[in-house]
C-alpha positions in Angstrom: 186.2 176.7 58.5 182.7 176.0 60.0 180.0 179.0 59.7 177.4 177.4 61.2 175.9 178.5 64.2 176.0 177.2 67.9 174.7 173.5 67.6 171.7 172.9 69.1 171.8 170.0 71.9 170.4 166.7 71.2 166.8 166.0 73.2 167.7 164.0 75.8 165.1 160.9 77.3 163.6 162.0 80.6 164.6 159.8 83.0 163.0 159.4 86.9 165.4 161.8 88.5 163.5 164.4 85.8 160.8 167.0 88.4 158.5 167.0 86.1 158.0 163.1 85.0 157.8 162.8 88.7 155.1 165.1 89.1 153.0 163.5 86.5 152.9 160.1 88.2 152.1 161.6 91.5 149.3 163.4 89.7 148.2 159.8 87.8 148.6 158.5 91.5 146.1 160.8 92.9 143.7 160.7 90.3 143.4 156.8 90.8 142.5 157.0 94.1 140.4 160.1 94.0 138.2 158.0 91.7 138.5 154.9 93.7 137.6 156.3 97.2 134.4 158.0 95.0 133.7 154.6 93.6 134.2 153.0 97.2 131.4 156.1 99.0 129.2 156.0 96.3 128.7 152.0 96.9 128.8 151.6 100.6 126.1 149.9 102.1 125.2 149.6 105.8 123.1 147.1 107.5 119.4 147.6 108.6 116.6 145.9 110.1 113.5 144.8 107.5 110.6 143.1 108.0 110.7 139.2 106.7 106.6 139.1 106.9 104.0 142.2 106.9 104.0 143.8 110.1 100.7 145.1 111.2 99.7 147.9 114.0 99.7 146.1 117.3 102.8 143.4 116.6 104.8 143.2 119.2 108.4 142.6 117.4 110.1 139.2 117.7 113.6 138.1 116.3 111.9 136.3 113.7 110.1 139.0 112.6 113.4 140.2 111.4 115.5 140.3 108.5 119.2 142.1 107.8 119.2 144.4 104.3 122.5 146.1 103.4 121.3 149.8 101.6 122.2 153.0 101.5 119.8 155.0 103.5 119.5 157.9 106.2 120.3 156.3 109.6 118.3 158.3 111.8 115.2 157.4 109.7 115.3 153.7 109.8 116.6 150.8 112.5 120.4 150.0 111.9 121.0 146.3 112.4 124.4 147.2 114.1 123.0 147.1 117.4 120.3 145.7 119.4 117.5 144.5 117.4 114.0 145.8 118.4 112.6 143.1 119.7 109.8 144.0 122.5 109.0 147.0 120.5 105.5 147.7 119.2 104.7 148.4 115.6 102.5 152.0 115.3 101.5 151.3 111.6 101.6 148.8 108.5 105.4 148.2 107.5 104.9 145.8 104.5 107.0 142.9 103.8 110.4 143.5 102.7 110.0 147.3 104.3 112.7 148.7 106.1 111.5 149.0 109.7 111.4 152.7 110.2 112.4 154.0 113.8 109.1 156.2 113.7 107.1 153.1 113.1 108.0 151.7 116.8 107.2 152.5 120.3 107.2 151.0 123.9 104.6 148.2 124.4 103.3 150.4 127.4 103.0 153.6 125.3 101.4 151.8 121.9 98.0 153.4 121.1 96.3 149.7 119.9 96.1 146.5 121.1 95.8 143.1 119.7 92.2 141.7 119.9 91.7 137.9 118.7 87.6 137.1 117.7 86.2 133.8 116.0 84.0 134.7 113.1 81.1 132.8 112.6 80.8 133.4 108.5 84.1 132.2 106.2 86.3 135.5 105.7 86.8 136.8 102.2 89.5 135.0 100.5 91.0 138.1 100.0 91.1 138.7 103.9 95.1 138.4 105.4 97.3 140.1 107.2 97.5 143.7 106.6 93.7 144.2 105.5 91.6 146.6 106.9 88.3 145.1 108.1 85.0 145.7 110.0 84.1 143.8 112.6 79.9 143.3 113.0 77.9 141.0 116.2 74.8 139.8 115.6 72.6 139.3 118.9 69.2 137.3 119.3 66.4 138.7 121.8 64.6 137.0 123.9 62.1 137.1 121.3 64.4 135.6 118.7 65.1 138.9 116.6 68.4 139.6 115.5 70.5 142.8 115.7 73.0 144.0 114.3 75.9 146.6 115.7 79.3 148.1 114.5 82.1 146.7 117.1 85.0 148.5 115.1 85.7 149.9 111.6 88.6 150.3 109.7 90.3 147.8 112.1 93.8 146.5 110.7 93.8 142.7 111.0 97.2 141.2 112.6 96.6 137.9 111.7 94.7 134.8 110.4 94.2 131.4 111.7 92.1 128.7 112.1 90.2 128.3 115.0 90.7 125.2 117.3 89.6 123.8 120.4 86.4 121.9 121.8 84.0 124.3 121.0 85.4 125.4 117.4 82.8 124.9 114.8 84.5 123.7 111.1 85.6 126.6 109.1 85.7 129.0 112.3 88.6 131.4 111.6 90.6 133.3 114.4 91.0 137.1 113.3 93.3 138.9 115.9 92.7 142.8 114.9 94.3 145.9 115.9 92.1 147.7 118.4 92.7 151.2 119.4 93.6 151.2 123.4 90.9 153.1 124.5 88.4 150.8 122.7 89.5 147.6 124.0 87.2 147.2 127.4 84.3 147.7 124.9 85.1 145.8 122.3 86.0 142.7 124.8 82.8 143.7 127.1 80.5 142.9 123.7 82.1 139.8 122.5 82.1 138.5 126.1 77.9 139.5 125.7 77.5 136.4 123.0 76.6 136.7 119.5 78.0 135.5 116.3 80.8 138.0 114.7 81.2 138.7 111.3 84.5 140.3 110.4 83.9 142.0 106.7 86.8 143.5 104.0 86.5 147.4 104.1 89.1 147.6 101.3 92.6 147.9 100.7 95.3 147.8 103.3 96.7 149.7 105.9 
């Protein structure tokens, strides 16, 4: 006769009908894509406009002024490239090369508060003279007596661009410097130049 107690089943393998091996796969299933759909967010990317070369106050924006940069930044403080590019718009302040074109930094050409002035220099700019720098821009009159003076056109004027000048009257080494002149400064500045006189355009430091 057998004394022993009630046997005690045998363990049996769980097997896919078993609740609770189920649940642990659904809950290995949503950890994956909890994590992937993080993963996926945290690396998204949407395009925006940048500027291929430094953009100075006064530039009227072109298509080729343009470039496409994939980031992850605030939409509402720079231009997304997924719709019209700005082209027509007028840039308000310096956006460097490479920059993301901020929408702050643009306005209508009718509402921009400088215009592009171009003025022949009669001395060789400062090598270090491009576009970007901020300049000062000097005439020098003659009397009818032969004596020279000497007067302030504009300071802390943000130079737009740099070429050489050309044409029947350029002299060798004559350099074209368009500036940025504020609006209500342009009749003056273009009454003076018209006056004659040699200009001097002169590094004031840095960059805008």
């Amino acid at each position: 006769m057998n004394d022993a107690g009630p046997i005690v089943g045998r363990l049996r393998r769980p097997t896919w009908r078993d609740p609770r091996l189920l649940i642990g796969v659904a809950l290995i299933a949503l950890s994956v894509v909890a994590v992937s759909l993080i993963v996926r967010s945290s690396d998204a990317t949407a395009p925006f406009y940048a500027a291929r070369d430094t953009l100075p106050p006064g530039t009227v924006v072109s298509a080729d002024d343009l470039v496409v940069a994939h980031v992850r930044v605030s939409a509402e403080d720079y231009v997304a490239a997924d719709g019209e590019p700005p082209v027509g718009a007028v840039v308000t302040r310096t956006v460097g090369e490479g920059e993301l074109v901020p929408a702050s930094a643009l306005t209508a050409e009718g509402d921009a508060e400088v215009r592009a002035v171009a003025v022949t220099t009669a001395l060789p700019l400062d090598g270090g003279i491009g576009t970007g720098s901020v300049v000062d821009v000097w005439l020098t009159t003659l009397d009818d007596a032969g004596q020279a003076t000497t007067v302030a056109l504009g300071e802390q004027l943000v130079v737009t661009a740099v070429e050489e000048a050309e044409g029947a009257f350029a002299v060798a080494g004559d350099q074209v410097v368009h500036v940025a002149v504020p609006r209500d400064d342009v009749a003056a500045f273009l009454q003076a130049i018209a006056s004659g006189g040699d200009v001097t355009v002169l590094g004031s430091g840095g960059a805008s």
